[in-house]
C-alpha positions in Angstrom: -80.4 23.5 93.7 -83.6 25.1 94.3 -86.9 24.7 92.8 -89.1 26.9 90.8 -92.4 25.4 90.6 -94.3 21.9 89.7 -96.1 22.1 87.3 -98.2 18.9 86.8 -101.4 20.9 86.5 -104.2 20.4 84.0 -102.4 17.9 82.0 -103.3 14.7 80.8 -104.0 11.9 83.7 -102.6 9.1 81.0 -101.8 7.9 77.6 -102.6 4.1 76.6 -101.1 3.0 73.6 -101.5 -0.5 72.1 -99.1 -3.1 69.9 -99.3 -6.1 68.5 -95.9 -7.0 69.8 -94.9 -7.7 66.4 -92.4 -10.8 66.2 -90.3 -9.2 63.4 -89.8 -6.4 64.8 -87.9 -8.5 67.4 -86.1 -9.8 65.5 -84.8 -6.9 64.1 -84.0 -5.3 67.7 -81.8 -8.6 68.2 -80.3 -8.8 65.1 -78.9 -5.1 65.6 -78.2 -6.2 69.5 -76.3 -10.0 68.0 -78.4 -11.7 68.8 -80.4 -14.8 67.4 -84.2 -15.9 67.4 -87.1 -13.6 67.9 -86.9 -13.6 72.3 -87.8 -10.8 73.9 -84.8 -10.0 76.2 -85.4 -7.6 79.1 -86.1 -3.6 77.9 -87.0 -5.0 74.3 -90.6 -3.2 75.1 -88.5 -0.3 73.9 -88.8 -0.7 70.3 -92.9 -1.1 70.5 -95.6 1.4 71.2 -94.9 4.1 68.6 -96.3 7.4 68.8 -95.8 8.8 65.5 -96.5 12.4 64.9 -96.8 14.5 62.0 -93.6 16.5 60.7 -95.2 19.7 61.8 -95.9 18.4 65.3 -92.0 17.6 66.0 -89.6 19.8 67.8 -86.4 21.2 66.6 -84.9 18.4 67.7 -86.9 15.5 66.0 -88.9 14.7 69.3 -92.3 15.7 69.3 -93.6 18.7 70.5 -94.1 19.3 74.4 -97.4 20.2 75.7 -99.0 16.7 75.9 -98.7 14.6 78.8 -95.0 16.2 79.1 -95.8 19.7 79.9 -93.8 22.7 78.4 -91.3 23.6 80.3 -89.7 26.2 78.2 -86.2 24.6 78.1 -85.4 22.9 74.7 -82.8 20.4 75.1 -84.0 16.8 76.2 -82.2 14.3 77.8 -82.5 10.9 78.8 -81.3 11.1 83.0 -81.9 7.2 83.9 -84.8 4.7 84.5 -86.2 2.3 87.0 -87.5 -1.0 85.5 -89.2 -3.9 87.4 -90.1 -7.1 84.9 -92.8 -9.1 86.3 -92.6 -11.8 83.0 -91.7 -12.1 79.5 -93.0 -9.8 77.2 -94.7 -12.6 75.0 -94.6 -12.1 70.9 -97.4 -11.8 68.9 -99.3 -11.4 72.3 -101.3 -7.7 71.9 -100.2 -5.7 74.8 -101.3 -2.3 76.1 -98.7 0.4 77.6 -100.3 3.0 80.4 -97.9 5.7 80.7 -98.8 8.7 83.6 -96.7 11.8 84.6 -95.3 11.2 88.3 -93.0 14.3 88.4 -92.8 18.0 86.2 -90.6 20.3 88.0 -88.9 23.6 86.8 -85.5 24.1 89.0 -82.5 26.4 89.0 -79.1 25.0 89.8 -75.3 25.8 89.2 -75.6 24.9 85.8 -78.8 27.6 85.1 -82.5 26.5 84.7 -83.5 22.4 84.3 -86.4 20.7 84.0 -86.8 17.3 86.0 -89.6 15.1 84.5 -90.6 11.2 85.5 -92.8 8.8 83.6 -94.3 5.8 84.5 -95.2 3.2 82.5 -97.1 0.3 82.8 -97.2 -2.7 79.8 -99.9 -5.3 80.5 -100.5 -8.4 78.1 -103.8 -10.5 78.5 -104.6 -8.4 81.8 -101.4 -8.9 83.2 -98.4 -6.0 84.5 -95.2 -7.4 82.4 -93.0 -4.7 83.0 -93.0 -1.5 85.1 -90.9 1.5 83.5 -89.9 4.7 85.3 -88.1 7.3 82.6 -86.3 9.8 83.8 -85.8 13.2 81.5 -84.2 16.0 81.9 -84.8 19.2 79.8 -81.8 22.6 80.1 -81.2 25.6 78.1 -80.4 25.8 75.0 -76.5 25.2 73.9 -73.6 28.3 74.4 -70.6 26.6 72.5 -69.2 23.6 73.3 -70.8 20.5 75.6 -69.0 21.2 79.3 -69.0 16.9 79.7 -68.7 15.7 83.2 -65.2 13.9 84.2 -66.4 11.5 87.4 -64.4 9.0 87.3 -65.4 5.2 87.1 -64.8 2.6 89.2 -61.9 -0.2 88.2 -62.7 -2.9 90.6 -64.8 -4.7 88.1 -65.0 -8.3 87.6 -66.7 -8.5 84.0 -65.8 -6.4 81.6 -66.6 -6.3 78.0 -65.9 -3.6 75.1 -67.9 -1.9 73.1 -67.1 0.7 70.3 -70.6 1.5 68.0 -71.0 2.4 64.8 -73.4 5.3 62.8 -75.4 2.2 61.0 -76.1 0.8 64.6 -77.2 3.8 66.4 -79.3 5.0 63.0 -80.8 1.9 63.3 -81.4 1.7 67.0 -83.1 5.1 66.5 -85.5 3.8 63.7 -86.6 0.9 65.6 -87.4 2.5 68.7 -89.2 5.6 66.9 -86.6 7.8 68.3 -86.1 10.9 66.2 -83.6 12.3 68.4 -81.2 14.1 66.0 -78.5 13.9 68.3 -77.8 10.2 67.5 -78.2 10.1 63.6 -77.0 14.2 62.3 -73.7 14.8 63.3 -74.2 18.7 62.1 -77.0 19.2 64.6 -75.1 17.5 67.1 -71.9 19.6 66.7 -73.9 22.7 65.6 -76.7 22.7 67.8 -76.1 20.6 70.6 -72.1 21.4 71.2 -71.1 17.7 71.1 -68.1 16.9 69.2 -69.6 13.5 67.7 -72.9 11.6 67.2 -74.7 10.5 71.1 -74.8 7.0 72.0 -78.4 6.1 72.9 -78.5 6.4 77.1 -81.4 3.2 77.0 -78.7 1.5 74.3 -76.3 1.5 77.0 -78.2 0.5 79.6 -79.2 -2.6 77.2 -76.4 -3.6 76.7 -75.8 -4.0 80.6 -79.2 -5.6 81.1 -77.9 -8.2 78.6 -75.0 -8.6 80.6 -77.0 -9.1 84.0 -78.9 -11.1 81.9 -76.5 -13.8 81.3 -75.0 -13.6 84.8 -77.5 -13.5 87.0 -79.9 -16.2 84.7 -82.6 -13.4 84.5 -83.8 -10.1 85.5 -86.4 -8.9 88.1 -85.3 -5.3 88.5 -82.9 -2.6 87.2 -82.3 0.7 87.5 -79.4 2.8 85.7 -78.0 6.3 85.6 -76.7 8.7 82.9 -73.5 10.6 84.3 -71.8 11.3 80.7 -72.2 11.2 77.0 -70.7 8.6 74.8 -69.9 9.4 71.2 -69.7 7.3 68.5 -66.1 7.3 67.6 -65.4 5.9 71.1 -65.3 2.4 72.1 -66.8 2.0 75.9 -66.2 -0.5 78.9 -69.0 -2.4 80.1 -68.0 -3.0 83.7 -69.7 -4.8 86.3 -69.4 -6.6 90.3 -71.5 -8.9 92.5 -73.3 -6.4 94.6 -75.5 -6.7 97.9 -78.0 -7.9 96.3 -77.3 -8.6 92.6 -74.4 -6.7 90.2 -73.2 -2.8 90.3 -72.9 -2.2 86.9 -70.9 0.9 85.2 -69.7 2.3 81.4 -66.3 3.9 81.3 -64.8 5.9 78.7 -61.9 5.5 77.3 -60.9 8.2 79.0 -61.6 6.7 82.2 -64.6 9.1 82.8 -67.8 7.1 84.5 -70.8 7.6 81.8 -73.6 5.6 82.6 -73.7 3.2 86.3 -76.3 0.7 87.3 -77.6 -1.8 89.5 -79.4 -5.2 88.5 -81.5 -7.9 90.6 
């Protein structure tokens, strides 16, 4: 794979963004994740720091517009490629916090697969002058759709020694979309996602998934200092998922599978 260009030039140094770090809206995130009480569990900063934009600033897509501190990179399909996440302390609620997010990476490449777009975020939450939670996002940005989705077939591991299972249903990822601002119309409009997209069902969230394995490091490992995950697959809605993981060198390897045994989403925990 060879690349085109970076193009991190004359865009915005950073965006701050500030939140109450509504209680409620805690709640709600658990209540959709079953959970009880108002705790903020690791990657619940998620659902806090909107940046709502007008309907006539918003892509095709639902996401807004690029050109701000994500530069244009003329490819219209966005996807979520993994994170990096390193939790200092609780995010605390009812606690106003402020969010610094910078552009570390913007690069145009050509691969196999055509043109891509590789683009990394940092961001930094603070509450009373103090770093909560460091988050690195990693987005990729391709062509626009020919036909049908060409999904990936890796295969996952099977040497795990938790597993849980997880199927999901429209209400939850509507709902996980509307509390995380994320108007991404691959998770909630079937039509665009078949139509548009090529996918033959609604797109689990990538940052769901990896949730739902941050929970499960979570309870294993009696807290969370670091994590870092990877998309490798889609998961659709009508599919019910295995949350896999195994003590690692230095904490849990951590994996989805499909049903079809394909690996869609792996990840290591501290």
């Amino acid at each position: 794979m060879g690349q085109t260009g970076d193009i991190m030039t004359q865009m915005p140094a950073e965006i701050q963004l500030h939140d109450p770090i509504d209680p409620a809206r805690l709640k709600a995130l658990n209540t959709i994740l079953v959970l009880s009480g108002a705790q903020a569990h690791p990657f619940a900063h998620q659902v806090f720091f909107w940046d709502a934009q007008p309907a006539d600033r918003l892509g095709r897509d639902g996401h807004p517009k690029l050109g701000g501190l994500i530069p244009d990179l003329g490819l219209p399909r966005r996807m979520w490629a993994g994170g990096r996440l390193r939790f200092r302390q609780d995010l605390m609620p009812g606690v106003a916090a402020q969010k610094v997010s910078v552009l570390e990476r913007a690069e145009r490449k050509t691969g196999r697969s055509g043109a891509l777009g590789v683009v990394t975020l940092r961001h930094e939450i603070r509450q009373n002058g103090a770093l909560v939670v460091t988050d690195w996002q990693d987005l990729i940005y391709r062509e626009e759709a020919s036909g049908e989705a060409v999904l990936r077939s890796e295969a996952a591991p099977v040497d795990e020694t938790l597993h849980e299972a997880r199927a999901f249903t429209t209400t939850e990822l509507f709902r996980y979309s509307a509390l995380t601002f994320n108007g991404h119309r691959i998770h909630y409009d079937r039509d665009y996602a078949r139509e548009v997209e090529g996918y033959p069902g609604l797109v689990v969230h990538g940052p769901l998934l990896a949730q739902y394995l941050m929970l499960m490091a979570e309870r294993e490992l009696g807290g969370l200092a670091a994590f870092s995950f990877r998309a490798h697959a889609p998961v659709f809605d009508f599919e019910q998922v295995a949350l896999c993981a195994k003590p690692g060198p230095d904490g849990l390897e951590m994996w989805v599978r499909g049903p079809d045994g394909r690996l869609c989403l792996s990840a290591s925990a501290q």
